[in-house]
C-alpha positions in Angstrom: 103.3 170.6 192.1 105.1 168.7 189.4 106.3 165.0 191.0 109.4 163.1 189.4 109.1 159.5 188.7 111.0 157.1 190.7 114.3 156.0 189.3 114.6 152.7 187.8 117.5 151.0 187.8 116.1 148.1 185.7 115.5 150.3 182.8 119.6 150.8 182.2 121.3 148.0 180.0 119.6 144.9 179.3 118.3 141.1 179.8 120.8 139.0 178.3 118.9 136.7 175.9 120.0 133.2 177.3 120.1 133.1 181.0 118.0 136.4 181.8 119.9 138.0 183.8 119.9 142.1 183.6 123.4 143.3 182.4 124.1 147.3 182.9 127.2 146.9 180.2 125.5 144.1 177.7 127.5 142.8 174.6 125.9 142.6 171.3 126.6 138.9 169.2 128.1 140.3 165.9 126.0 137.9 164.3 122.7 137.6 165.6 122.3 140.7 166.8 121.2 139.9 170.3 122.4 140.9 173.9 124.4 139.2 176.0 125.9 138.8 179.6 129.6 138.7 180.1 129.3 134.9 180.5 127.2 134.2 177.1 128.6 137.3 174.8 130.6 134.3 172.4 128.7 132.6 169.7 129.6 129.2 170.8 128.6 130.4 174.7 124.6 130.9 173.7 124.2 128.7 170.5 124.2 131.5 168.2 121.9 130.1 165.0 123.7 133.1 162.1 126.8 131.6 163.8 126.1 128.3 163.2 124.7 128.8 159.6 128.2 131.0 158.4 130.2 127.5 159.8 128.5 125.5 157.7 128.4 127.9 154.5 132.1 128.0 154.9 132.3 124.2 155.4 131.0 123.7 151.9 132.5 126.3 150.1 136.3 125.6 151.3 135.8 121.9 152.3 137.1 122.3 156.0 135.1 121.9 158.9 136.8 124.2 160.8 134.5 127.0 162.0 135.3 130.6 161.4 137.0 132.7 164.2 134.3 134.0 166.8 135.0 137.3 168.3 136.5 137.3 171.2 137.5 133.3 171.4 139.9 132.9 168.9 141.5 135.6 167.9 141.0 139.7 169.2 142.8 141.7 167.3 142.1 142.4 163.0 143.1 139.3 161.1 145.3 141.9 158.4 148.7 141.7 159.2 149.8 145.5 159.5 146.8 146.0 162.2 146.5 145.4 165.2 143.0 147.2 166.0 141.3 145.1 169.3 137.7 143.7 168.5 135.8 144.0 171.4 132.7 143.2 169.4 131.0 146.7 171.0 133.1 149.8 170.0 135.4 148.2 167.6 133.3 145.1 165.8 134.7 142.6 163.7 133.5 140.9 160.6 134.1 137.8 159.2 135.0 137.4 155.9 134.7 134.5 153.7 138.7 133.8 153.4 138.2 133.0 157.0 139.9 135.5 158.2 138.3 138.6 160.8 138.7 142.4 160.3 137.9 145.3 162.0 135.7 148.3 159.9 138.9 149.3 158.4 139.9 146.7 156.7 136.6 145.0 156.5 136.4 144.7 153.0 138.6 142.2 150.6 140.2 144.9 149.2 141.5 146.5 152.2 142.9 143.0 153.4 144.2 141.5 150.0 141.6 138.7 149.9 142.5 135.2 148.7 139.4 134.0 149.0 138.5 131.9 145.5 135.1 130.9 144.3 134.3 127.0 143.7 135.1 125.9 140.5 131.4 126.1 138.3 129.1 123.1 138.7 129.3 121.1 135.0 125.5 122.3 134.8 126.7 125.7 135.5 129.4 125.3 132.8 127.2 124.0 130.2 124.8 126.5 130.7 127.7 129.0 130.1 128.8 127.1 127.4 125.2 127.6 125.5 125.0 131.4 126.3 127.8 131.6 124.4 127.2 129.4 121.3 124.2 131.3 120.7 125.8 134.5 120.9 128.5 132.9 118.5 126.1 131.6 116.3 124.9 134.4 115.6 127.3 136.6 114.4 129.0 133.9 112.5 127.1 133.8 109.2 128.8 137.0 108.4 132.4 135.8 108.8 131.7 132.4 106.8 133.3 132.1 103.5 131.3 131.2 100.5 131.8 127.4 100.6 129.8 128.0 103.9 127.6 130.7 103.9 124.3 130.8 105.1 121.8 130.4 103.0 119.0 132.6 103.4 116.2 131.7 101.1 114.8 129.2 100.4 116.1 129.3 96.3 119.7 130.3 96.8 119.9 126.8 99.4 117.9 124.4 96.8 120.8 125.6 94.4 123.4 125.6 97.1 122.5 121.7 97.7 122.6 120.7 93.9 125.9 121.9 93.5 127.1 120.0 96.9 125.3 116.7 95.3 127.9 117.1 93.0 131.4 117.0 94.7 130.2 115.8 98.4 132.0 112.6 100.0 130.8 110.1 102.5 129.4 106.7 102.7 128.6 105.3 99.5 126.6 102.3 101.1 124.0 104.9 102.2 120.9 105.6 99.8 120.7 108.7 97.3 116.9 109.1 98.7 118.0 108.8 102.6 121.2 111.1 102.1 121.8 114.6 103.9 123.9 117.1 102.3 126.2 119.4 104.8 129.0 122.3 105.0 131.2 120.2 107.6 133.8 122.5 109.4 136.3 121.1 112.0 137.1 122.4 115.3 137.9 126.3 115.0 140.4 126.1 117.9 142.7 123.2 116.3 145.4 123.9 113.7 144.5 124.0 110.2 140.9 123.1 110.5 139.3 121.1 107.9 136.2 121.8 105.9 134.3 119.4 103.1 131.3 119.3 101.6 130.0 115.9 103.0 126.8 113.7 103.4 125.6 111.0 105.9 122.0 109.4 106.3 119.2 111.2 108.1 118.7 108.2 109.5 121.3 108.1 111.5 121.4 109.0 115.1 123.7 112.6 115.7 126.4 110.5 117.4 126.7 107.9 114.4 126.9 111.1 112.2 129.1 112.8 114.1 131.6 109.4 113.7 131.3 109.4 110.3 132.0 113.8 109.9 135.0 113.4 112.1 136.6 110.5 109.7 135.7 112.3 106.3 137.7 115.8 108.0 140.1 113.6 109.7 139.6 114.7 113.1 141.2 112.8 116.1 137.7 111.2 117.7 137.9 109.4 120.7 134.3 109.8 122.7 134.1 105.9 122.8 137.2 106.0 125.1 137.3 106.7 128.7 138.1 110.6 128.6 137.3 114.0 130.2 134.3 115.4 128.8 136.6 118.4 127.8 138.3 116.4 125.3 135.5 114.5 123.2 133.6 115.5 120.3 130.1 117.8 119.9 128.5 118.7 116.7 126.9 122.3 116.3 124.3 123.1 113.9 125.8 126.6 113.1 122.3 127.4 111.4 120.3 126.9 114.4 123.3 127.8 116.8 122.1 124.5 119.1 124.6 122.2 120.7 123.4 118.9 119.3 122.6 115.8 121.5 123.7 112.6 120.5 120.5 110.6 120.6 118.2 112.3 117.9 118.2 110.9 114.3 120.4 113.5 112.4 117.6 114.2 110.1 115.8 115.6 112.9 118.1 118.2 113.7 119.7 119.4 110.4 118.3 119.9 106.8 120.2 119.7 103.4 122.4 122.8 103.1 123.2 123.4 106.6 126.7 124.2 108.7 127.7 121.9 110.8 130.7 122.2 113.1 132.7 120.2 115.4 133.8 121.1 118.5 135.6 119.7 121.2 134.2 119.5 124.8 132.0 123.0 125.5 135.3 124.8 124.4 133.6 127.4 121.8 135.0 129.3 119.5 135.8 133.1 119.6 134.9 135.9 117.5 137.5 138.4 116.9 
């Protein structure tokens, strides 16, 4: 004869996760996961670690150090201001959403709620590297949209008879030696009105920054780095040939060669293709 097992009672619900107790109706923490007793079912009620970690995420990505609204606590009912669904955290959860607010499965994501949540500005790193993605991408599509005065030169024979011919009509300093002289298509910056563009030469042995002094006076463009300035605002020099942002340190002989485009621009504000 078949014999049924004893009924256990302790099998039904479950041991909440902070004081042990057996709880028949538990609650579930939204965000760790874990059971709970009536008593401990809050975030801030059993030191909830997820909890902790999405306060201080939200800390340093809106500046406040208020934490977001726990389920249950602060507010019960969807943070979306035509619902007013109750979040019970078991049949009708909530999530929290990084503009603070909390939402029921409806309206859980930032379209359904009109978000205004806005990213952090970009790190300067971040905007540089954006900056350099771009130059190279601009770089290298220019050459074909350069007019003849500043074409690329593609071999080696067309430059050596691009050079002698800017020998001839270049400006710069005179003060600097024939045999220490670089020759260079100097453009302006692309984004300013009328932009100027010469034939020019300054010494290879002169750091990038010196030279970039000396390009901005022969084009007569408004240079200020030596003030105090946002970055945005002062002068860079880009070797169009190489499509590199050039730093101000190097000698200029290290980092261009007779014949090559070299442009100004202003802060990491790049030029467009159209």
């Amino acid at each position: 004869m078949a014999t049924t097992s004893a009924f256990d009672p302790s099998k039904i619900g479950a041991v909440c996760h902070t004081c042990g107790r057996s709880d028949f109706l538990p609650f579930t923490c939204n965000y760790c996961g874990l059971k709970y007793c009536q008593d401990h079912r809050h975030p801030q009620s059993h030191t909830c670690g997820p909890y902790s970690a999405l306060q201080k995420e939200q800390a340093l990505k809106t500046g406040s150090s208020t934490p977001p609204p726990a389920i249950g606590s602060i507010k019960t009912t969807c943070s979306h201001t035509q619902c007013s669904t109750a979040l019970d955290g078991i049949m009708s959860p909530g999530t929290v959403c990084k503009c603070r607010g909390i939402f029921c499965l409806k309206h859980r994501h930032p379209l359904d709620h009109a978000c205004k949540y806005t990213s952090p500005p970009p790190t300067s790193a971040a905007r540089a590297r954006e900056a350099l993605e771009k130059l190279r991408h601009w770089a290298s599509s220019y050459g074909s949209t350069r007019t003849d005065a500043g074409k690329k030169t593609s071999t080696k024979t067309s430059r050596v008879l691009v050079v002698a011919k800017m020998k001839k009509t270049s400006k710069g300093d005179q003060r600097v030696p024939q045999e220490k002289r670089i020759y260079i298509h100097a453009e302006g910056p692309p984004d300013e009105p009328n932009q100027p563009k010469a034939d020019i030469y300054v010494s290879r042995e002169w750091s990038t920054g010196k030279a970039l002094d000396s390009i901005a006076s022969l084009l007569g463009v408004r240079n200020n780095n030596n003030a105090a300035m946002e970055d945005d605002d002062k002068l860079r020099l880009i070797n169009v040939d190489l499509g590199a942002l050039l730093e101000h340190a190097p000698k200029f002989g290290d980092v261009a060669k007779d014949g090559d485009t070299i442009m100004l621009v202003r802060g990491l504000r790049l030029p467009t293709t159209a």
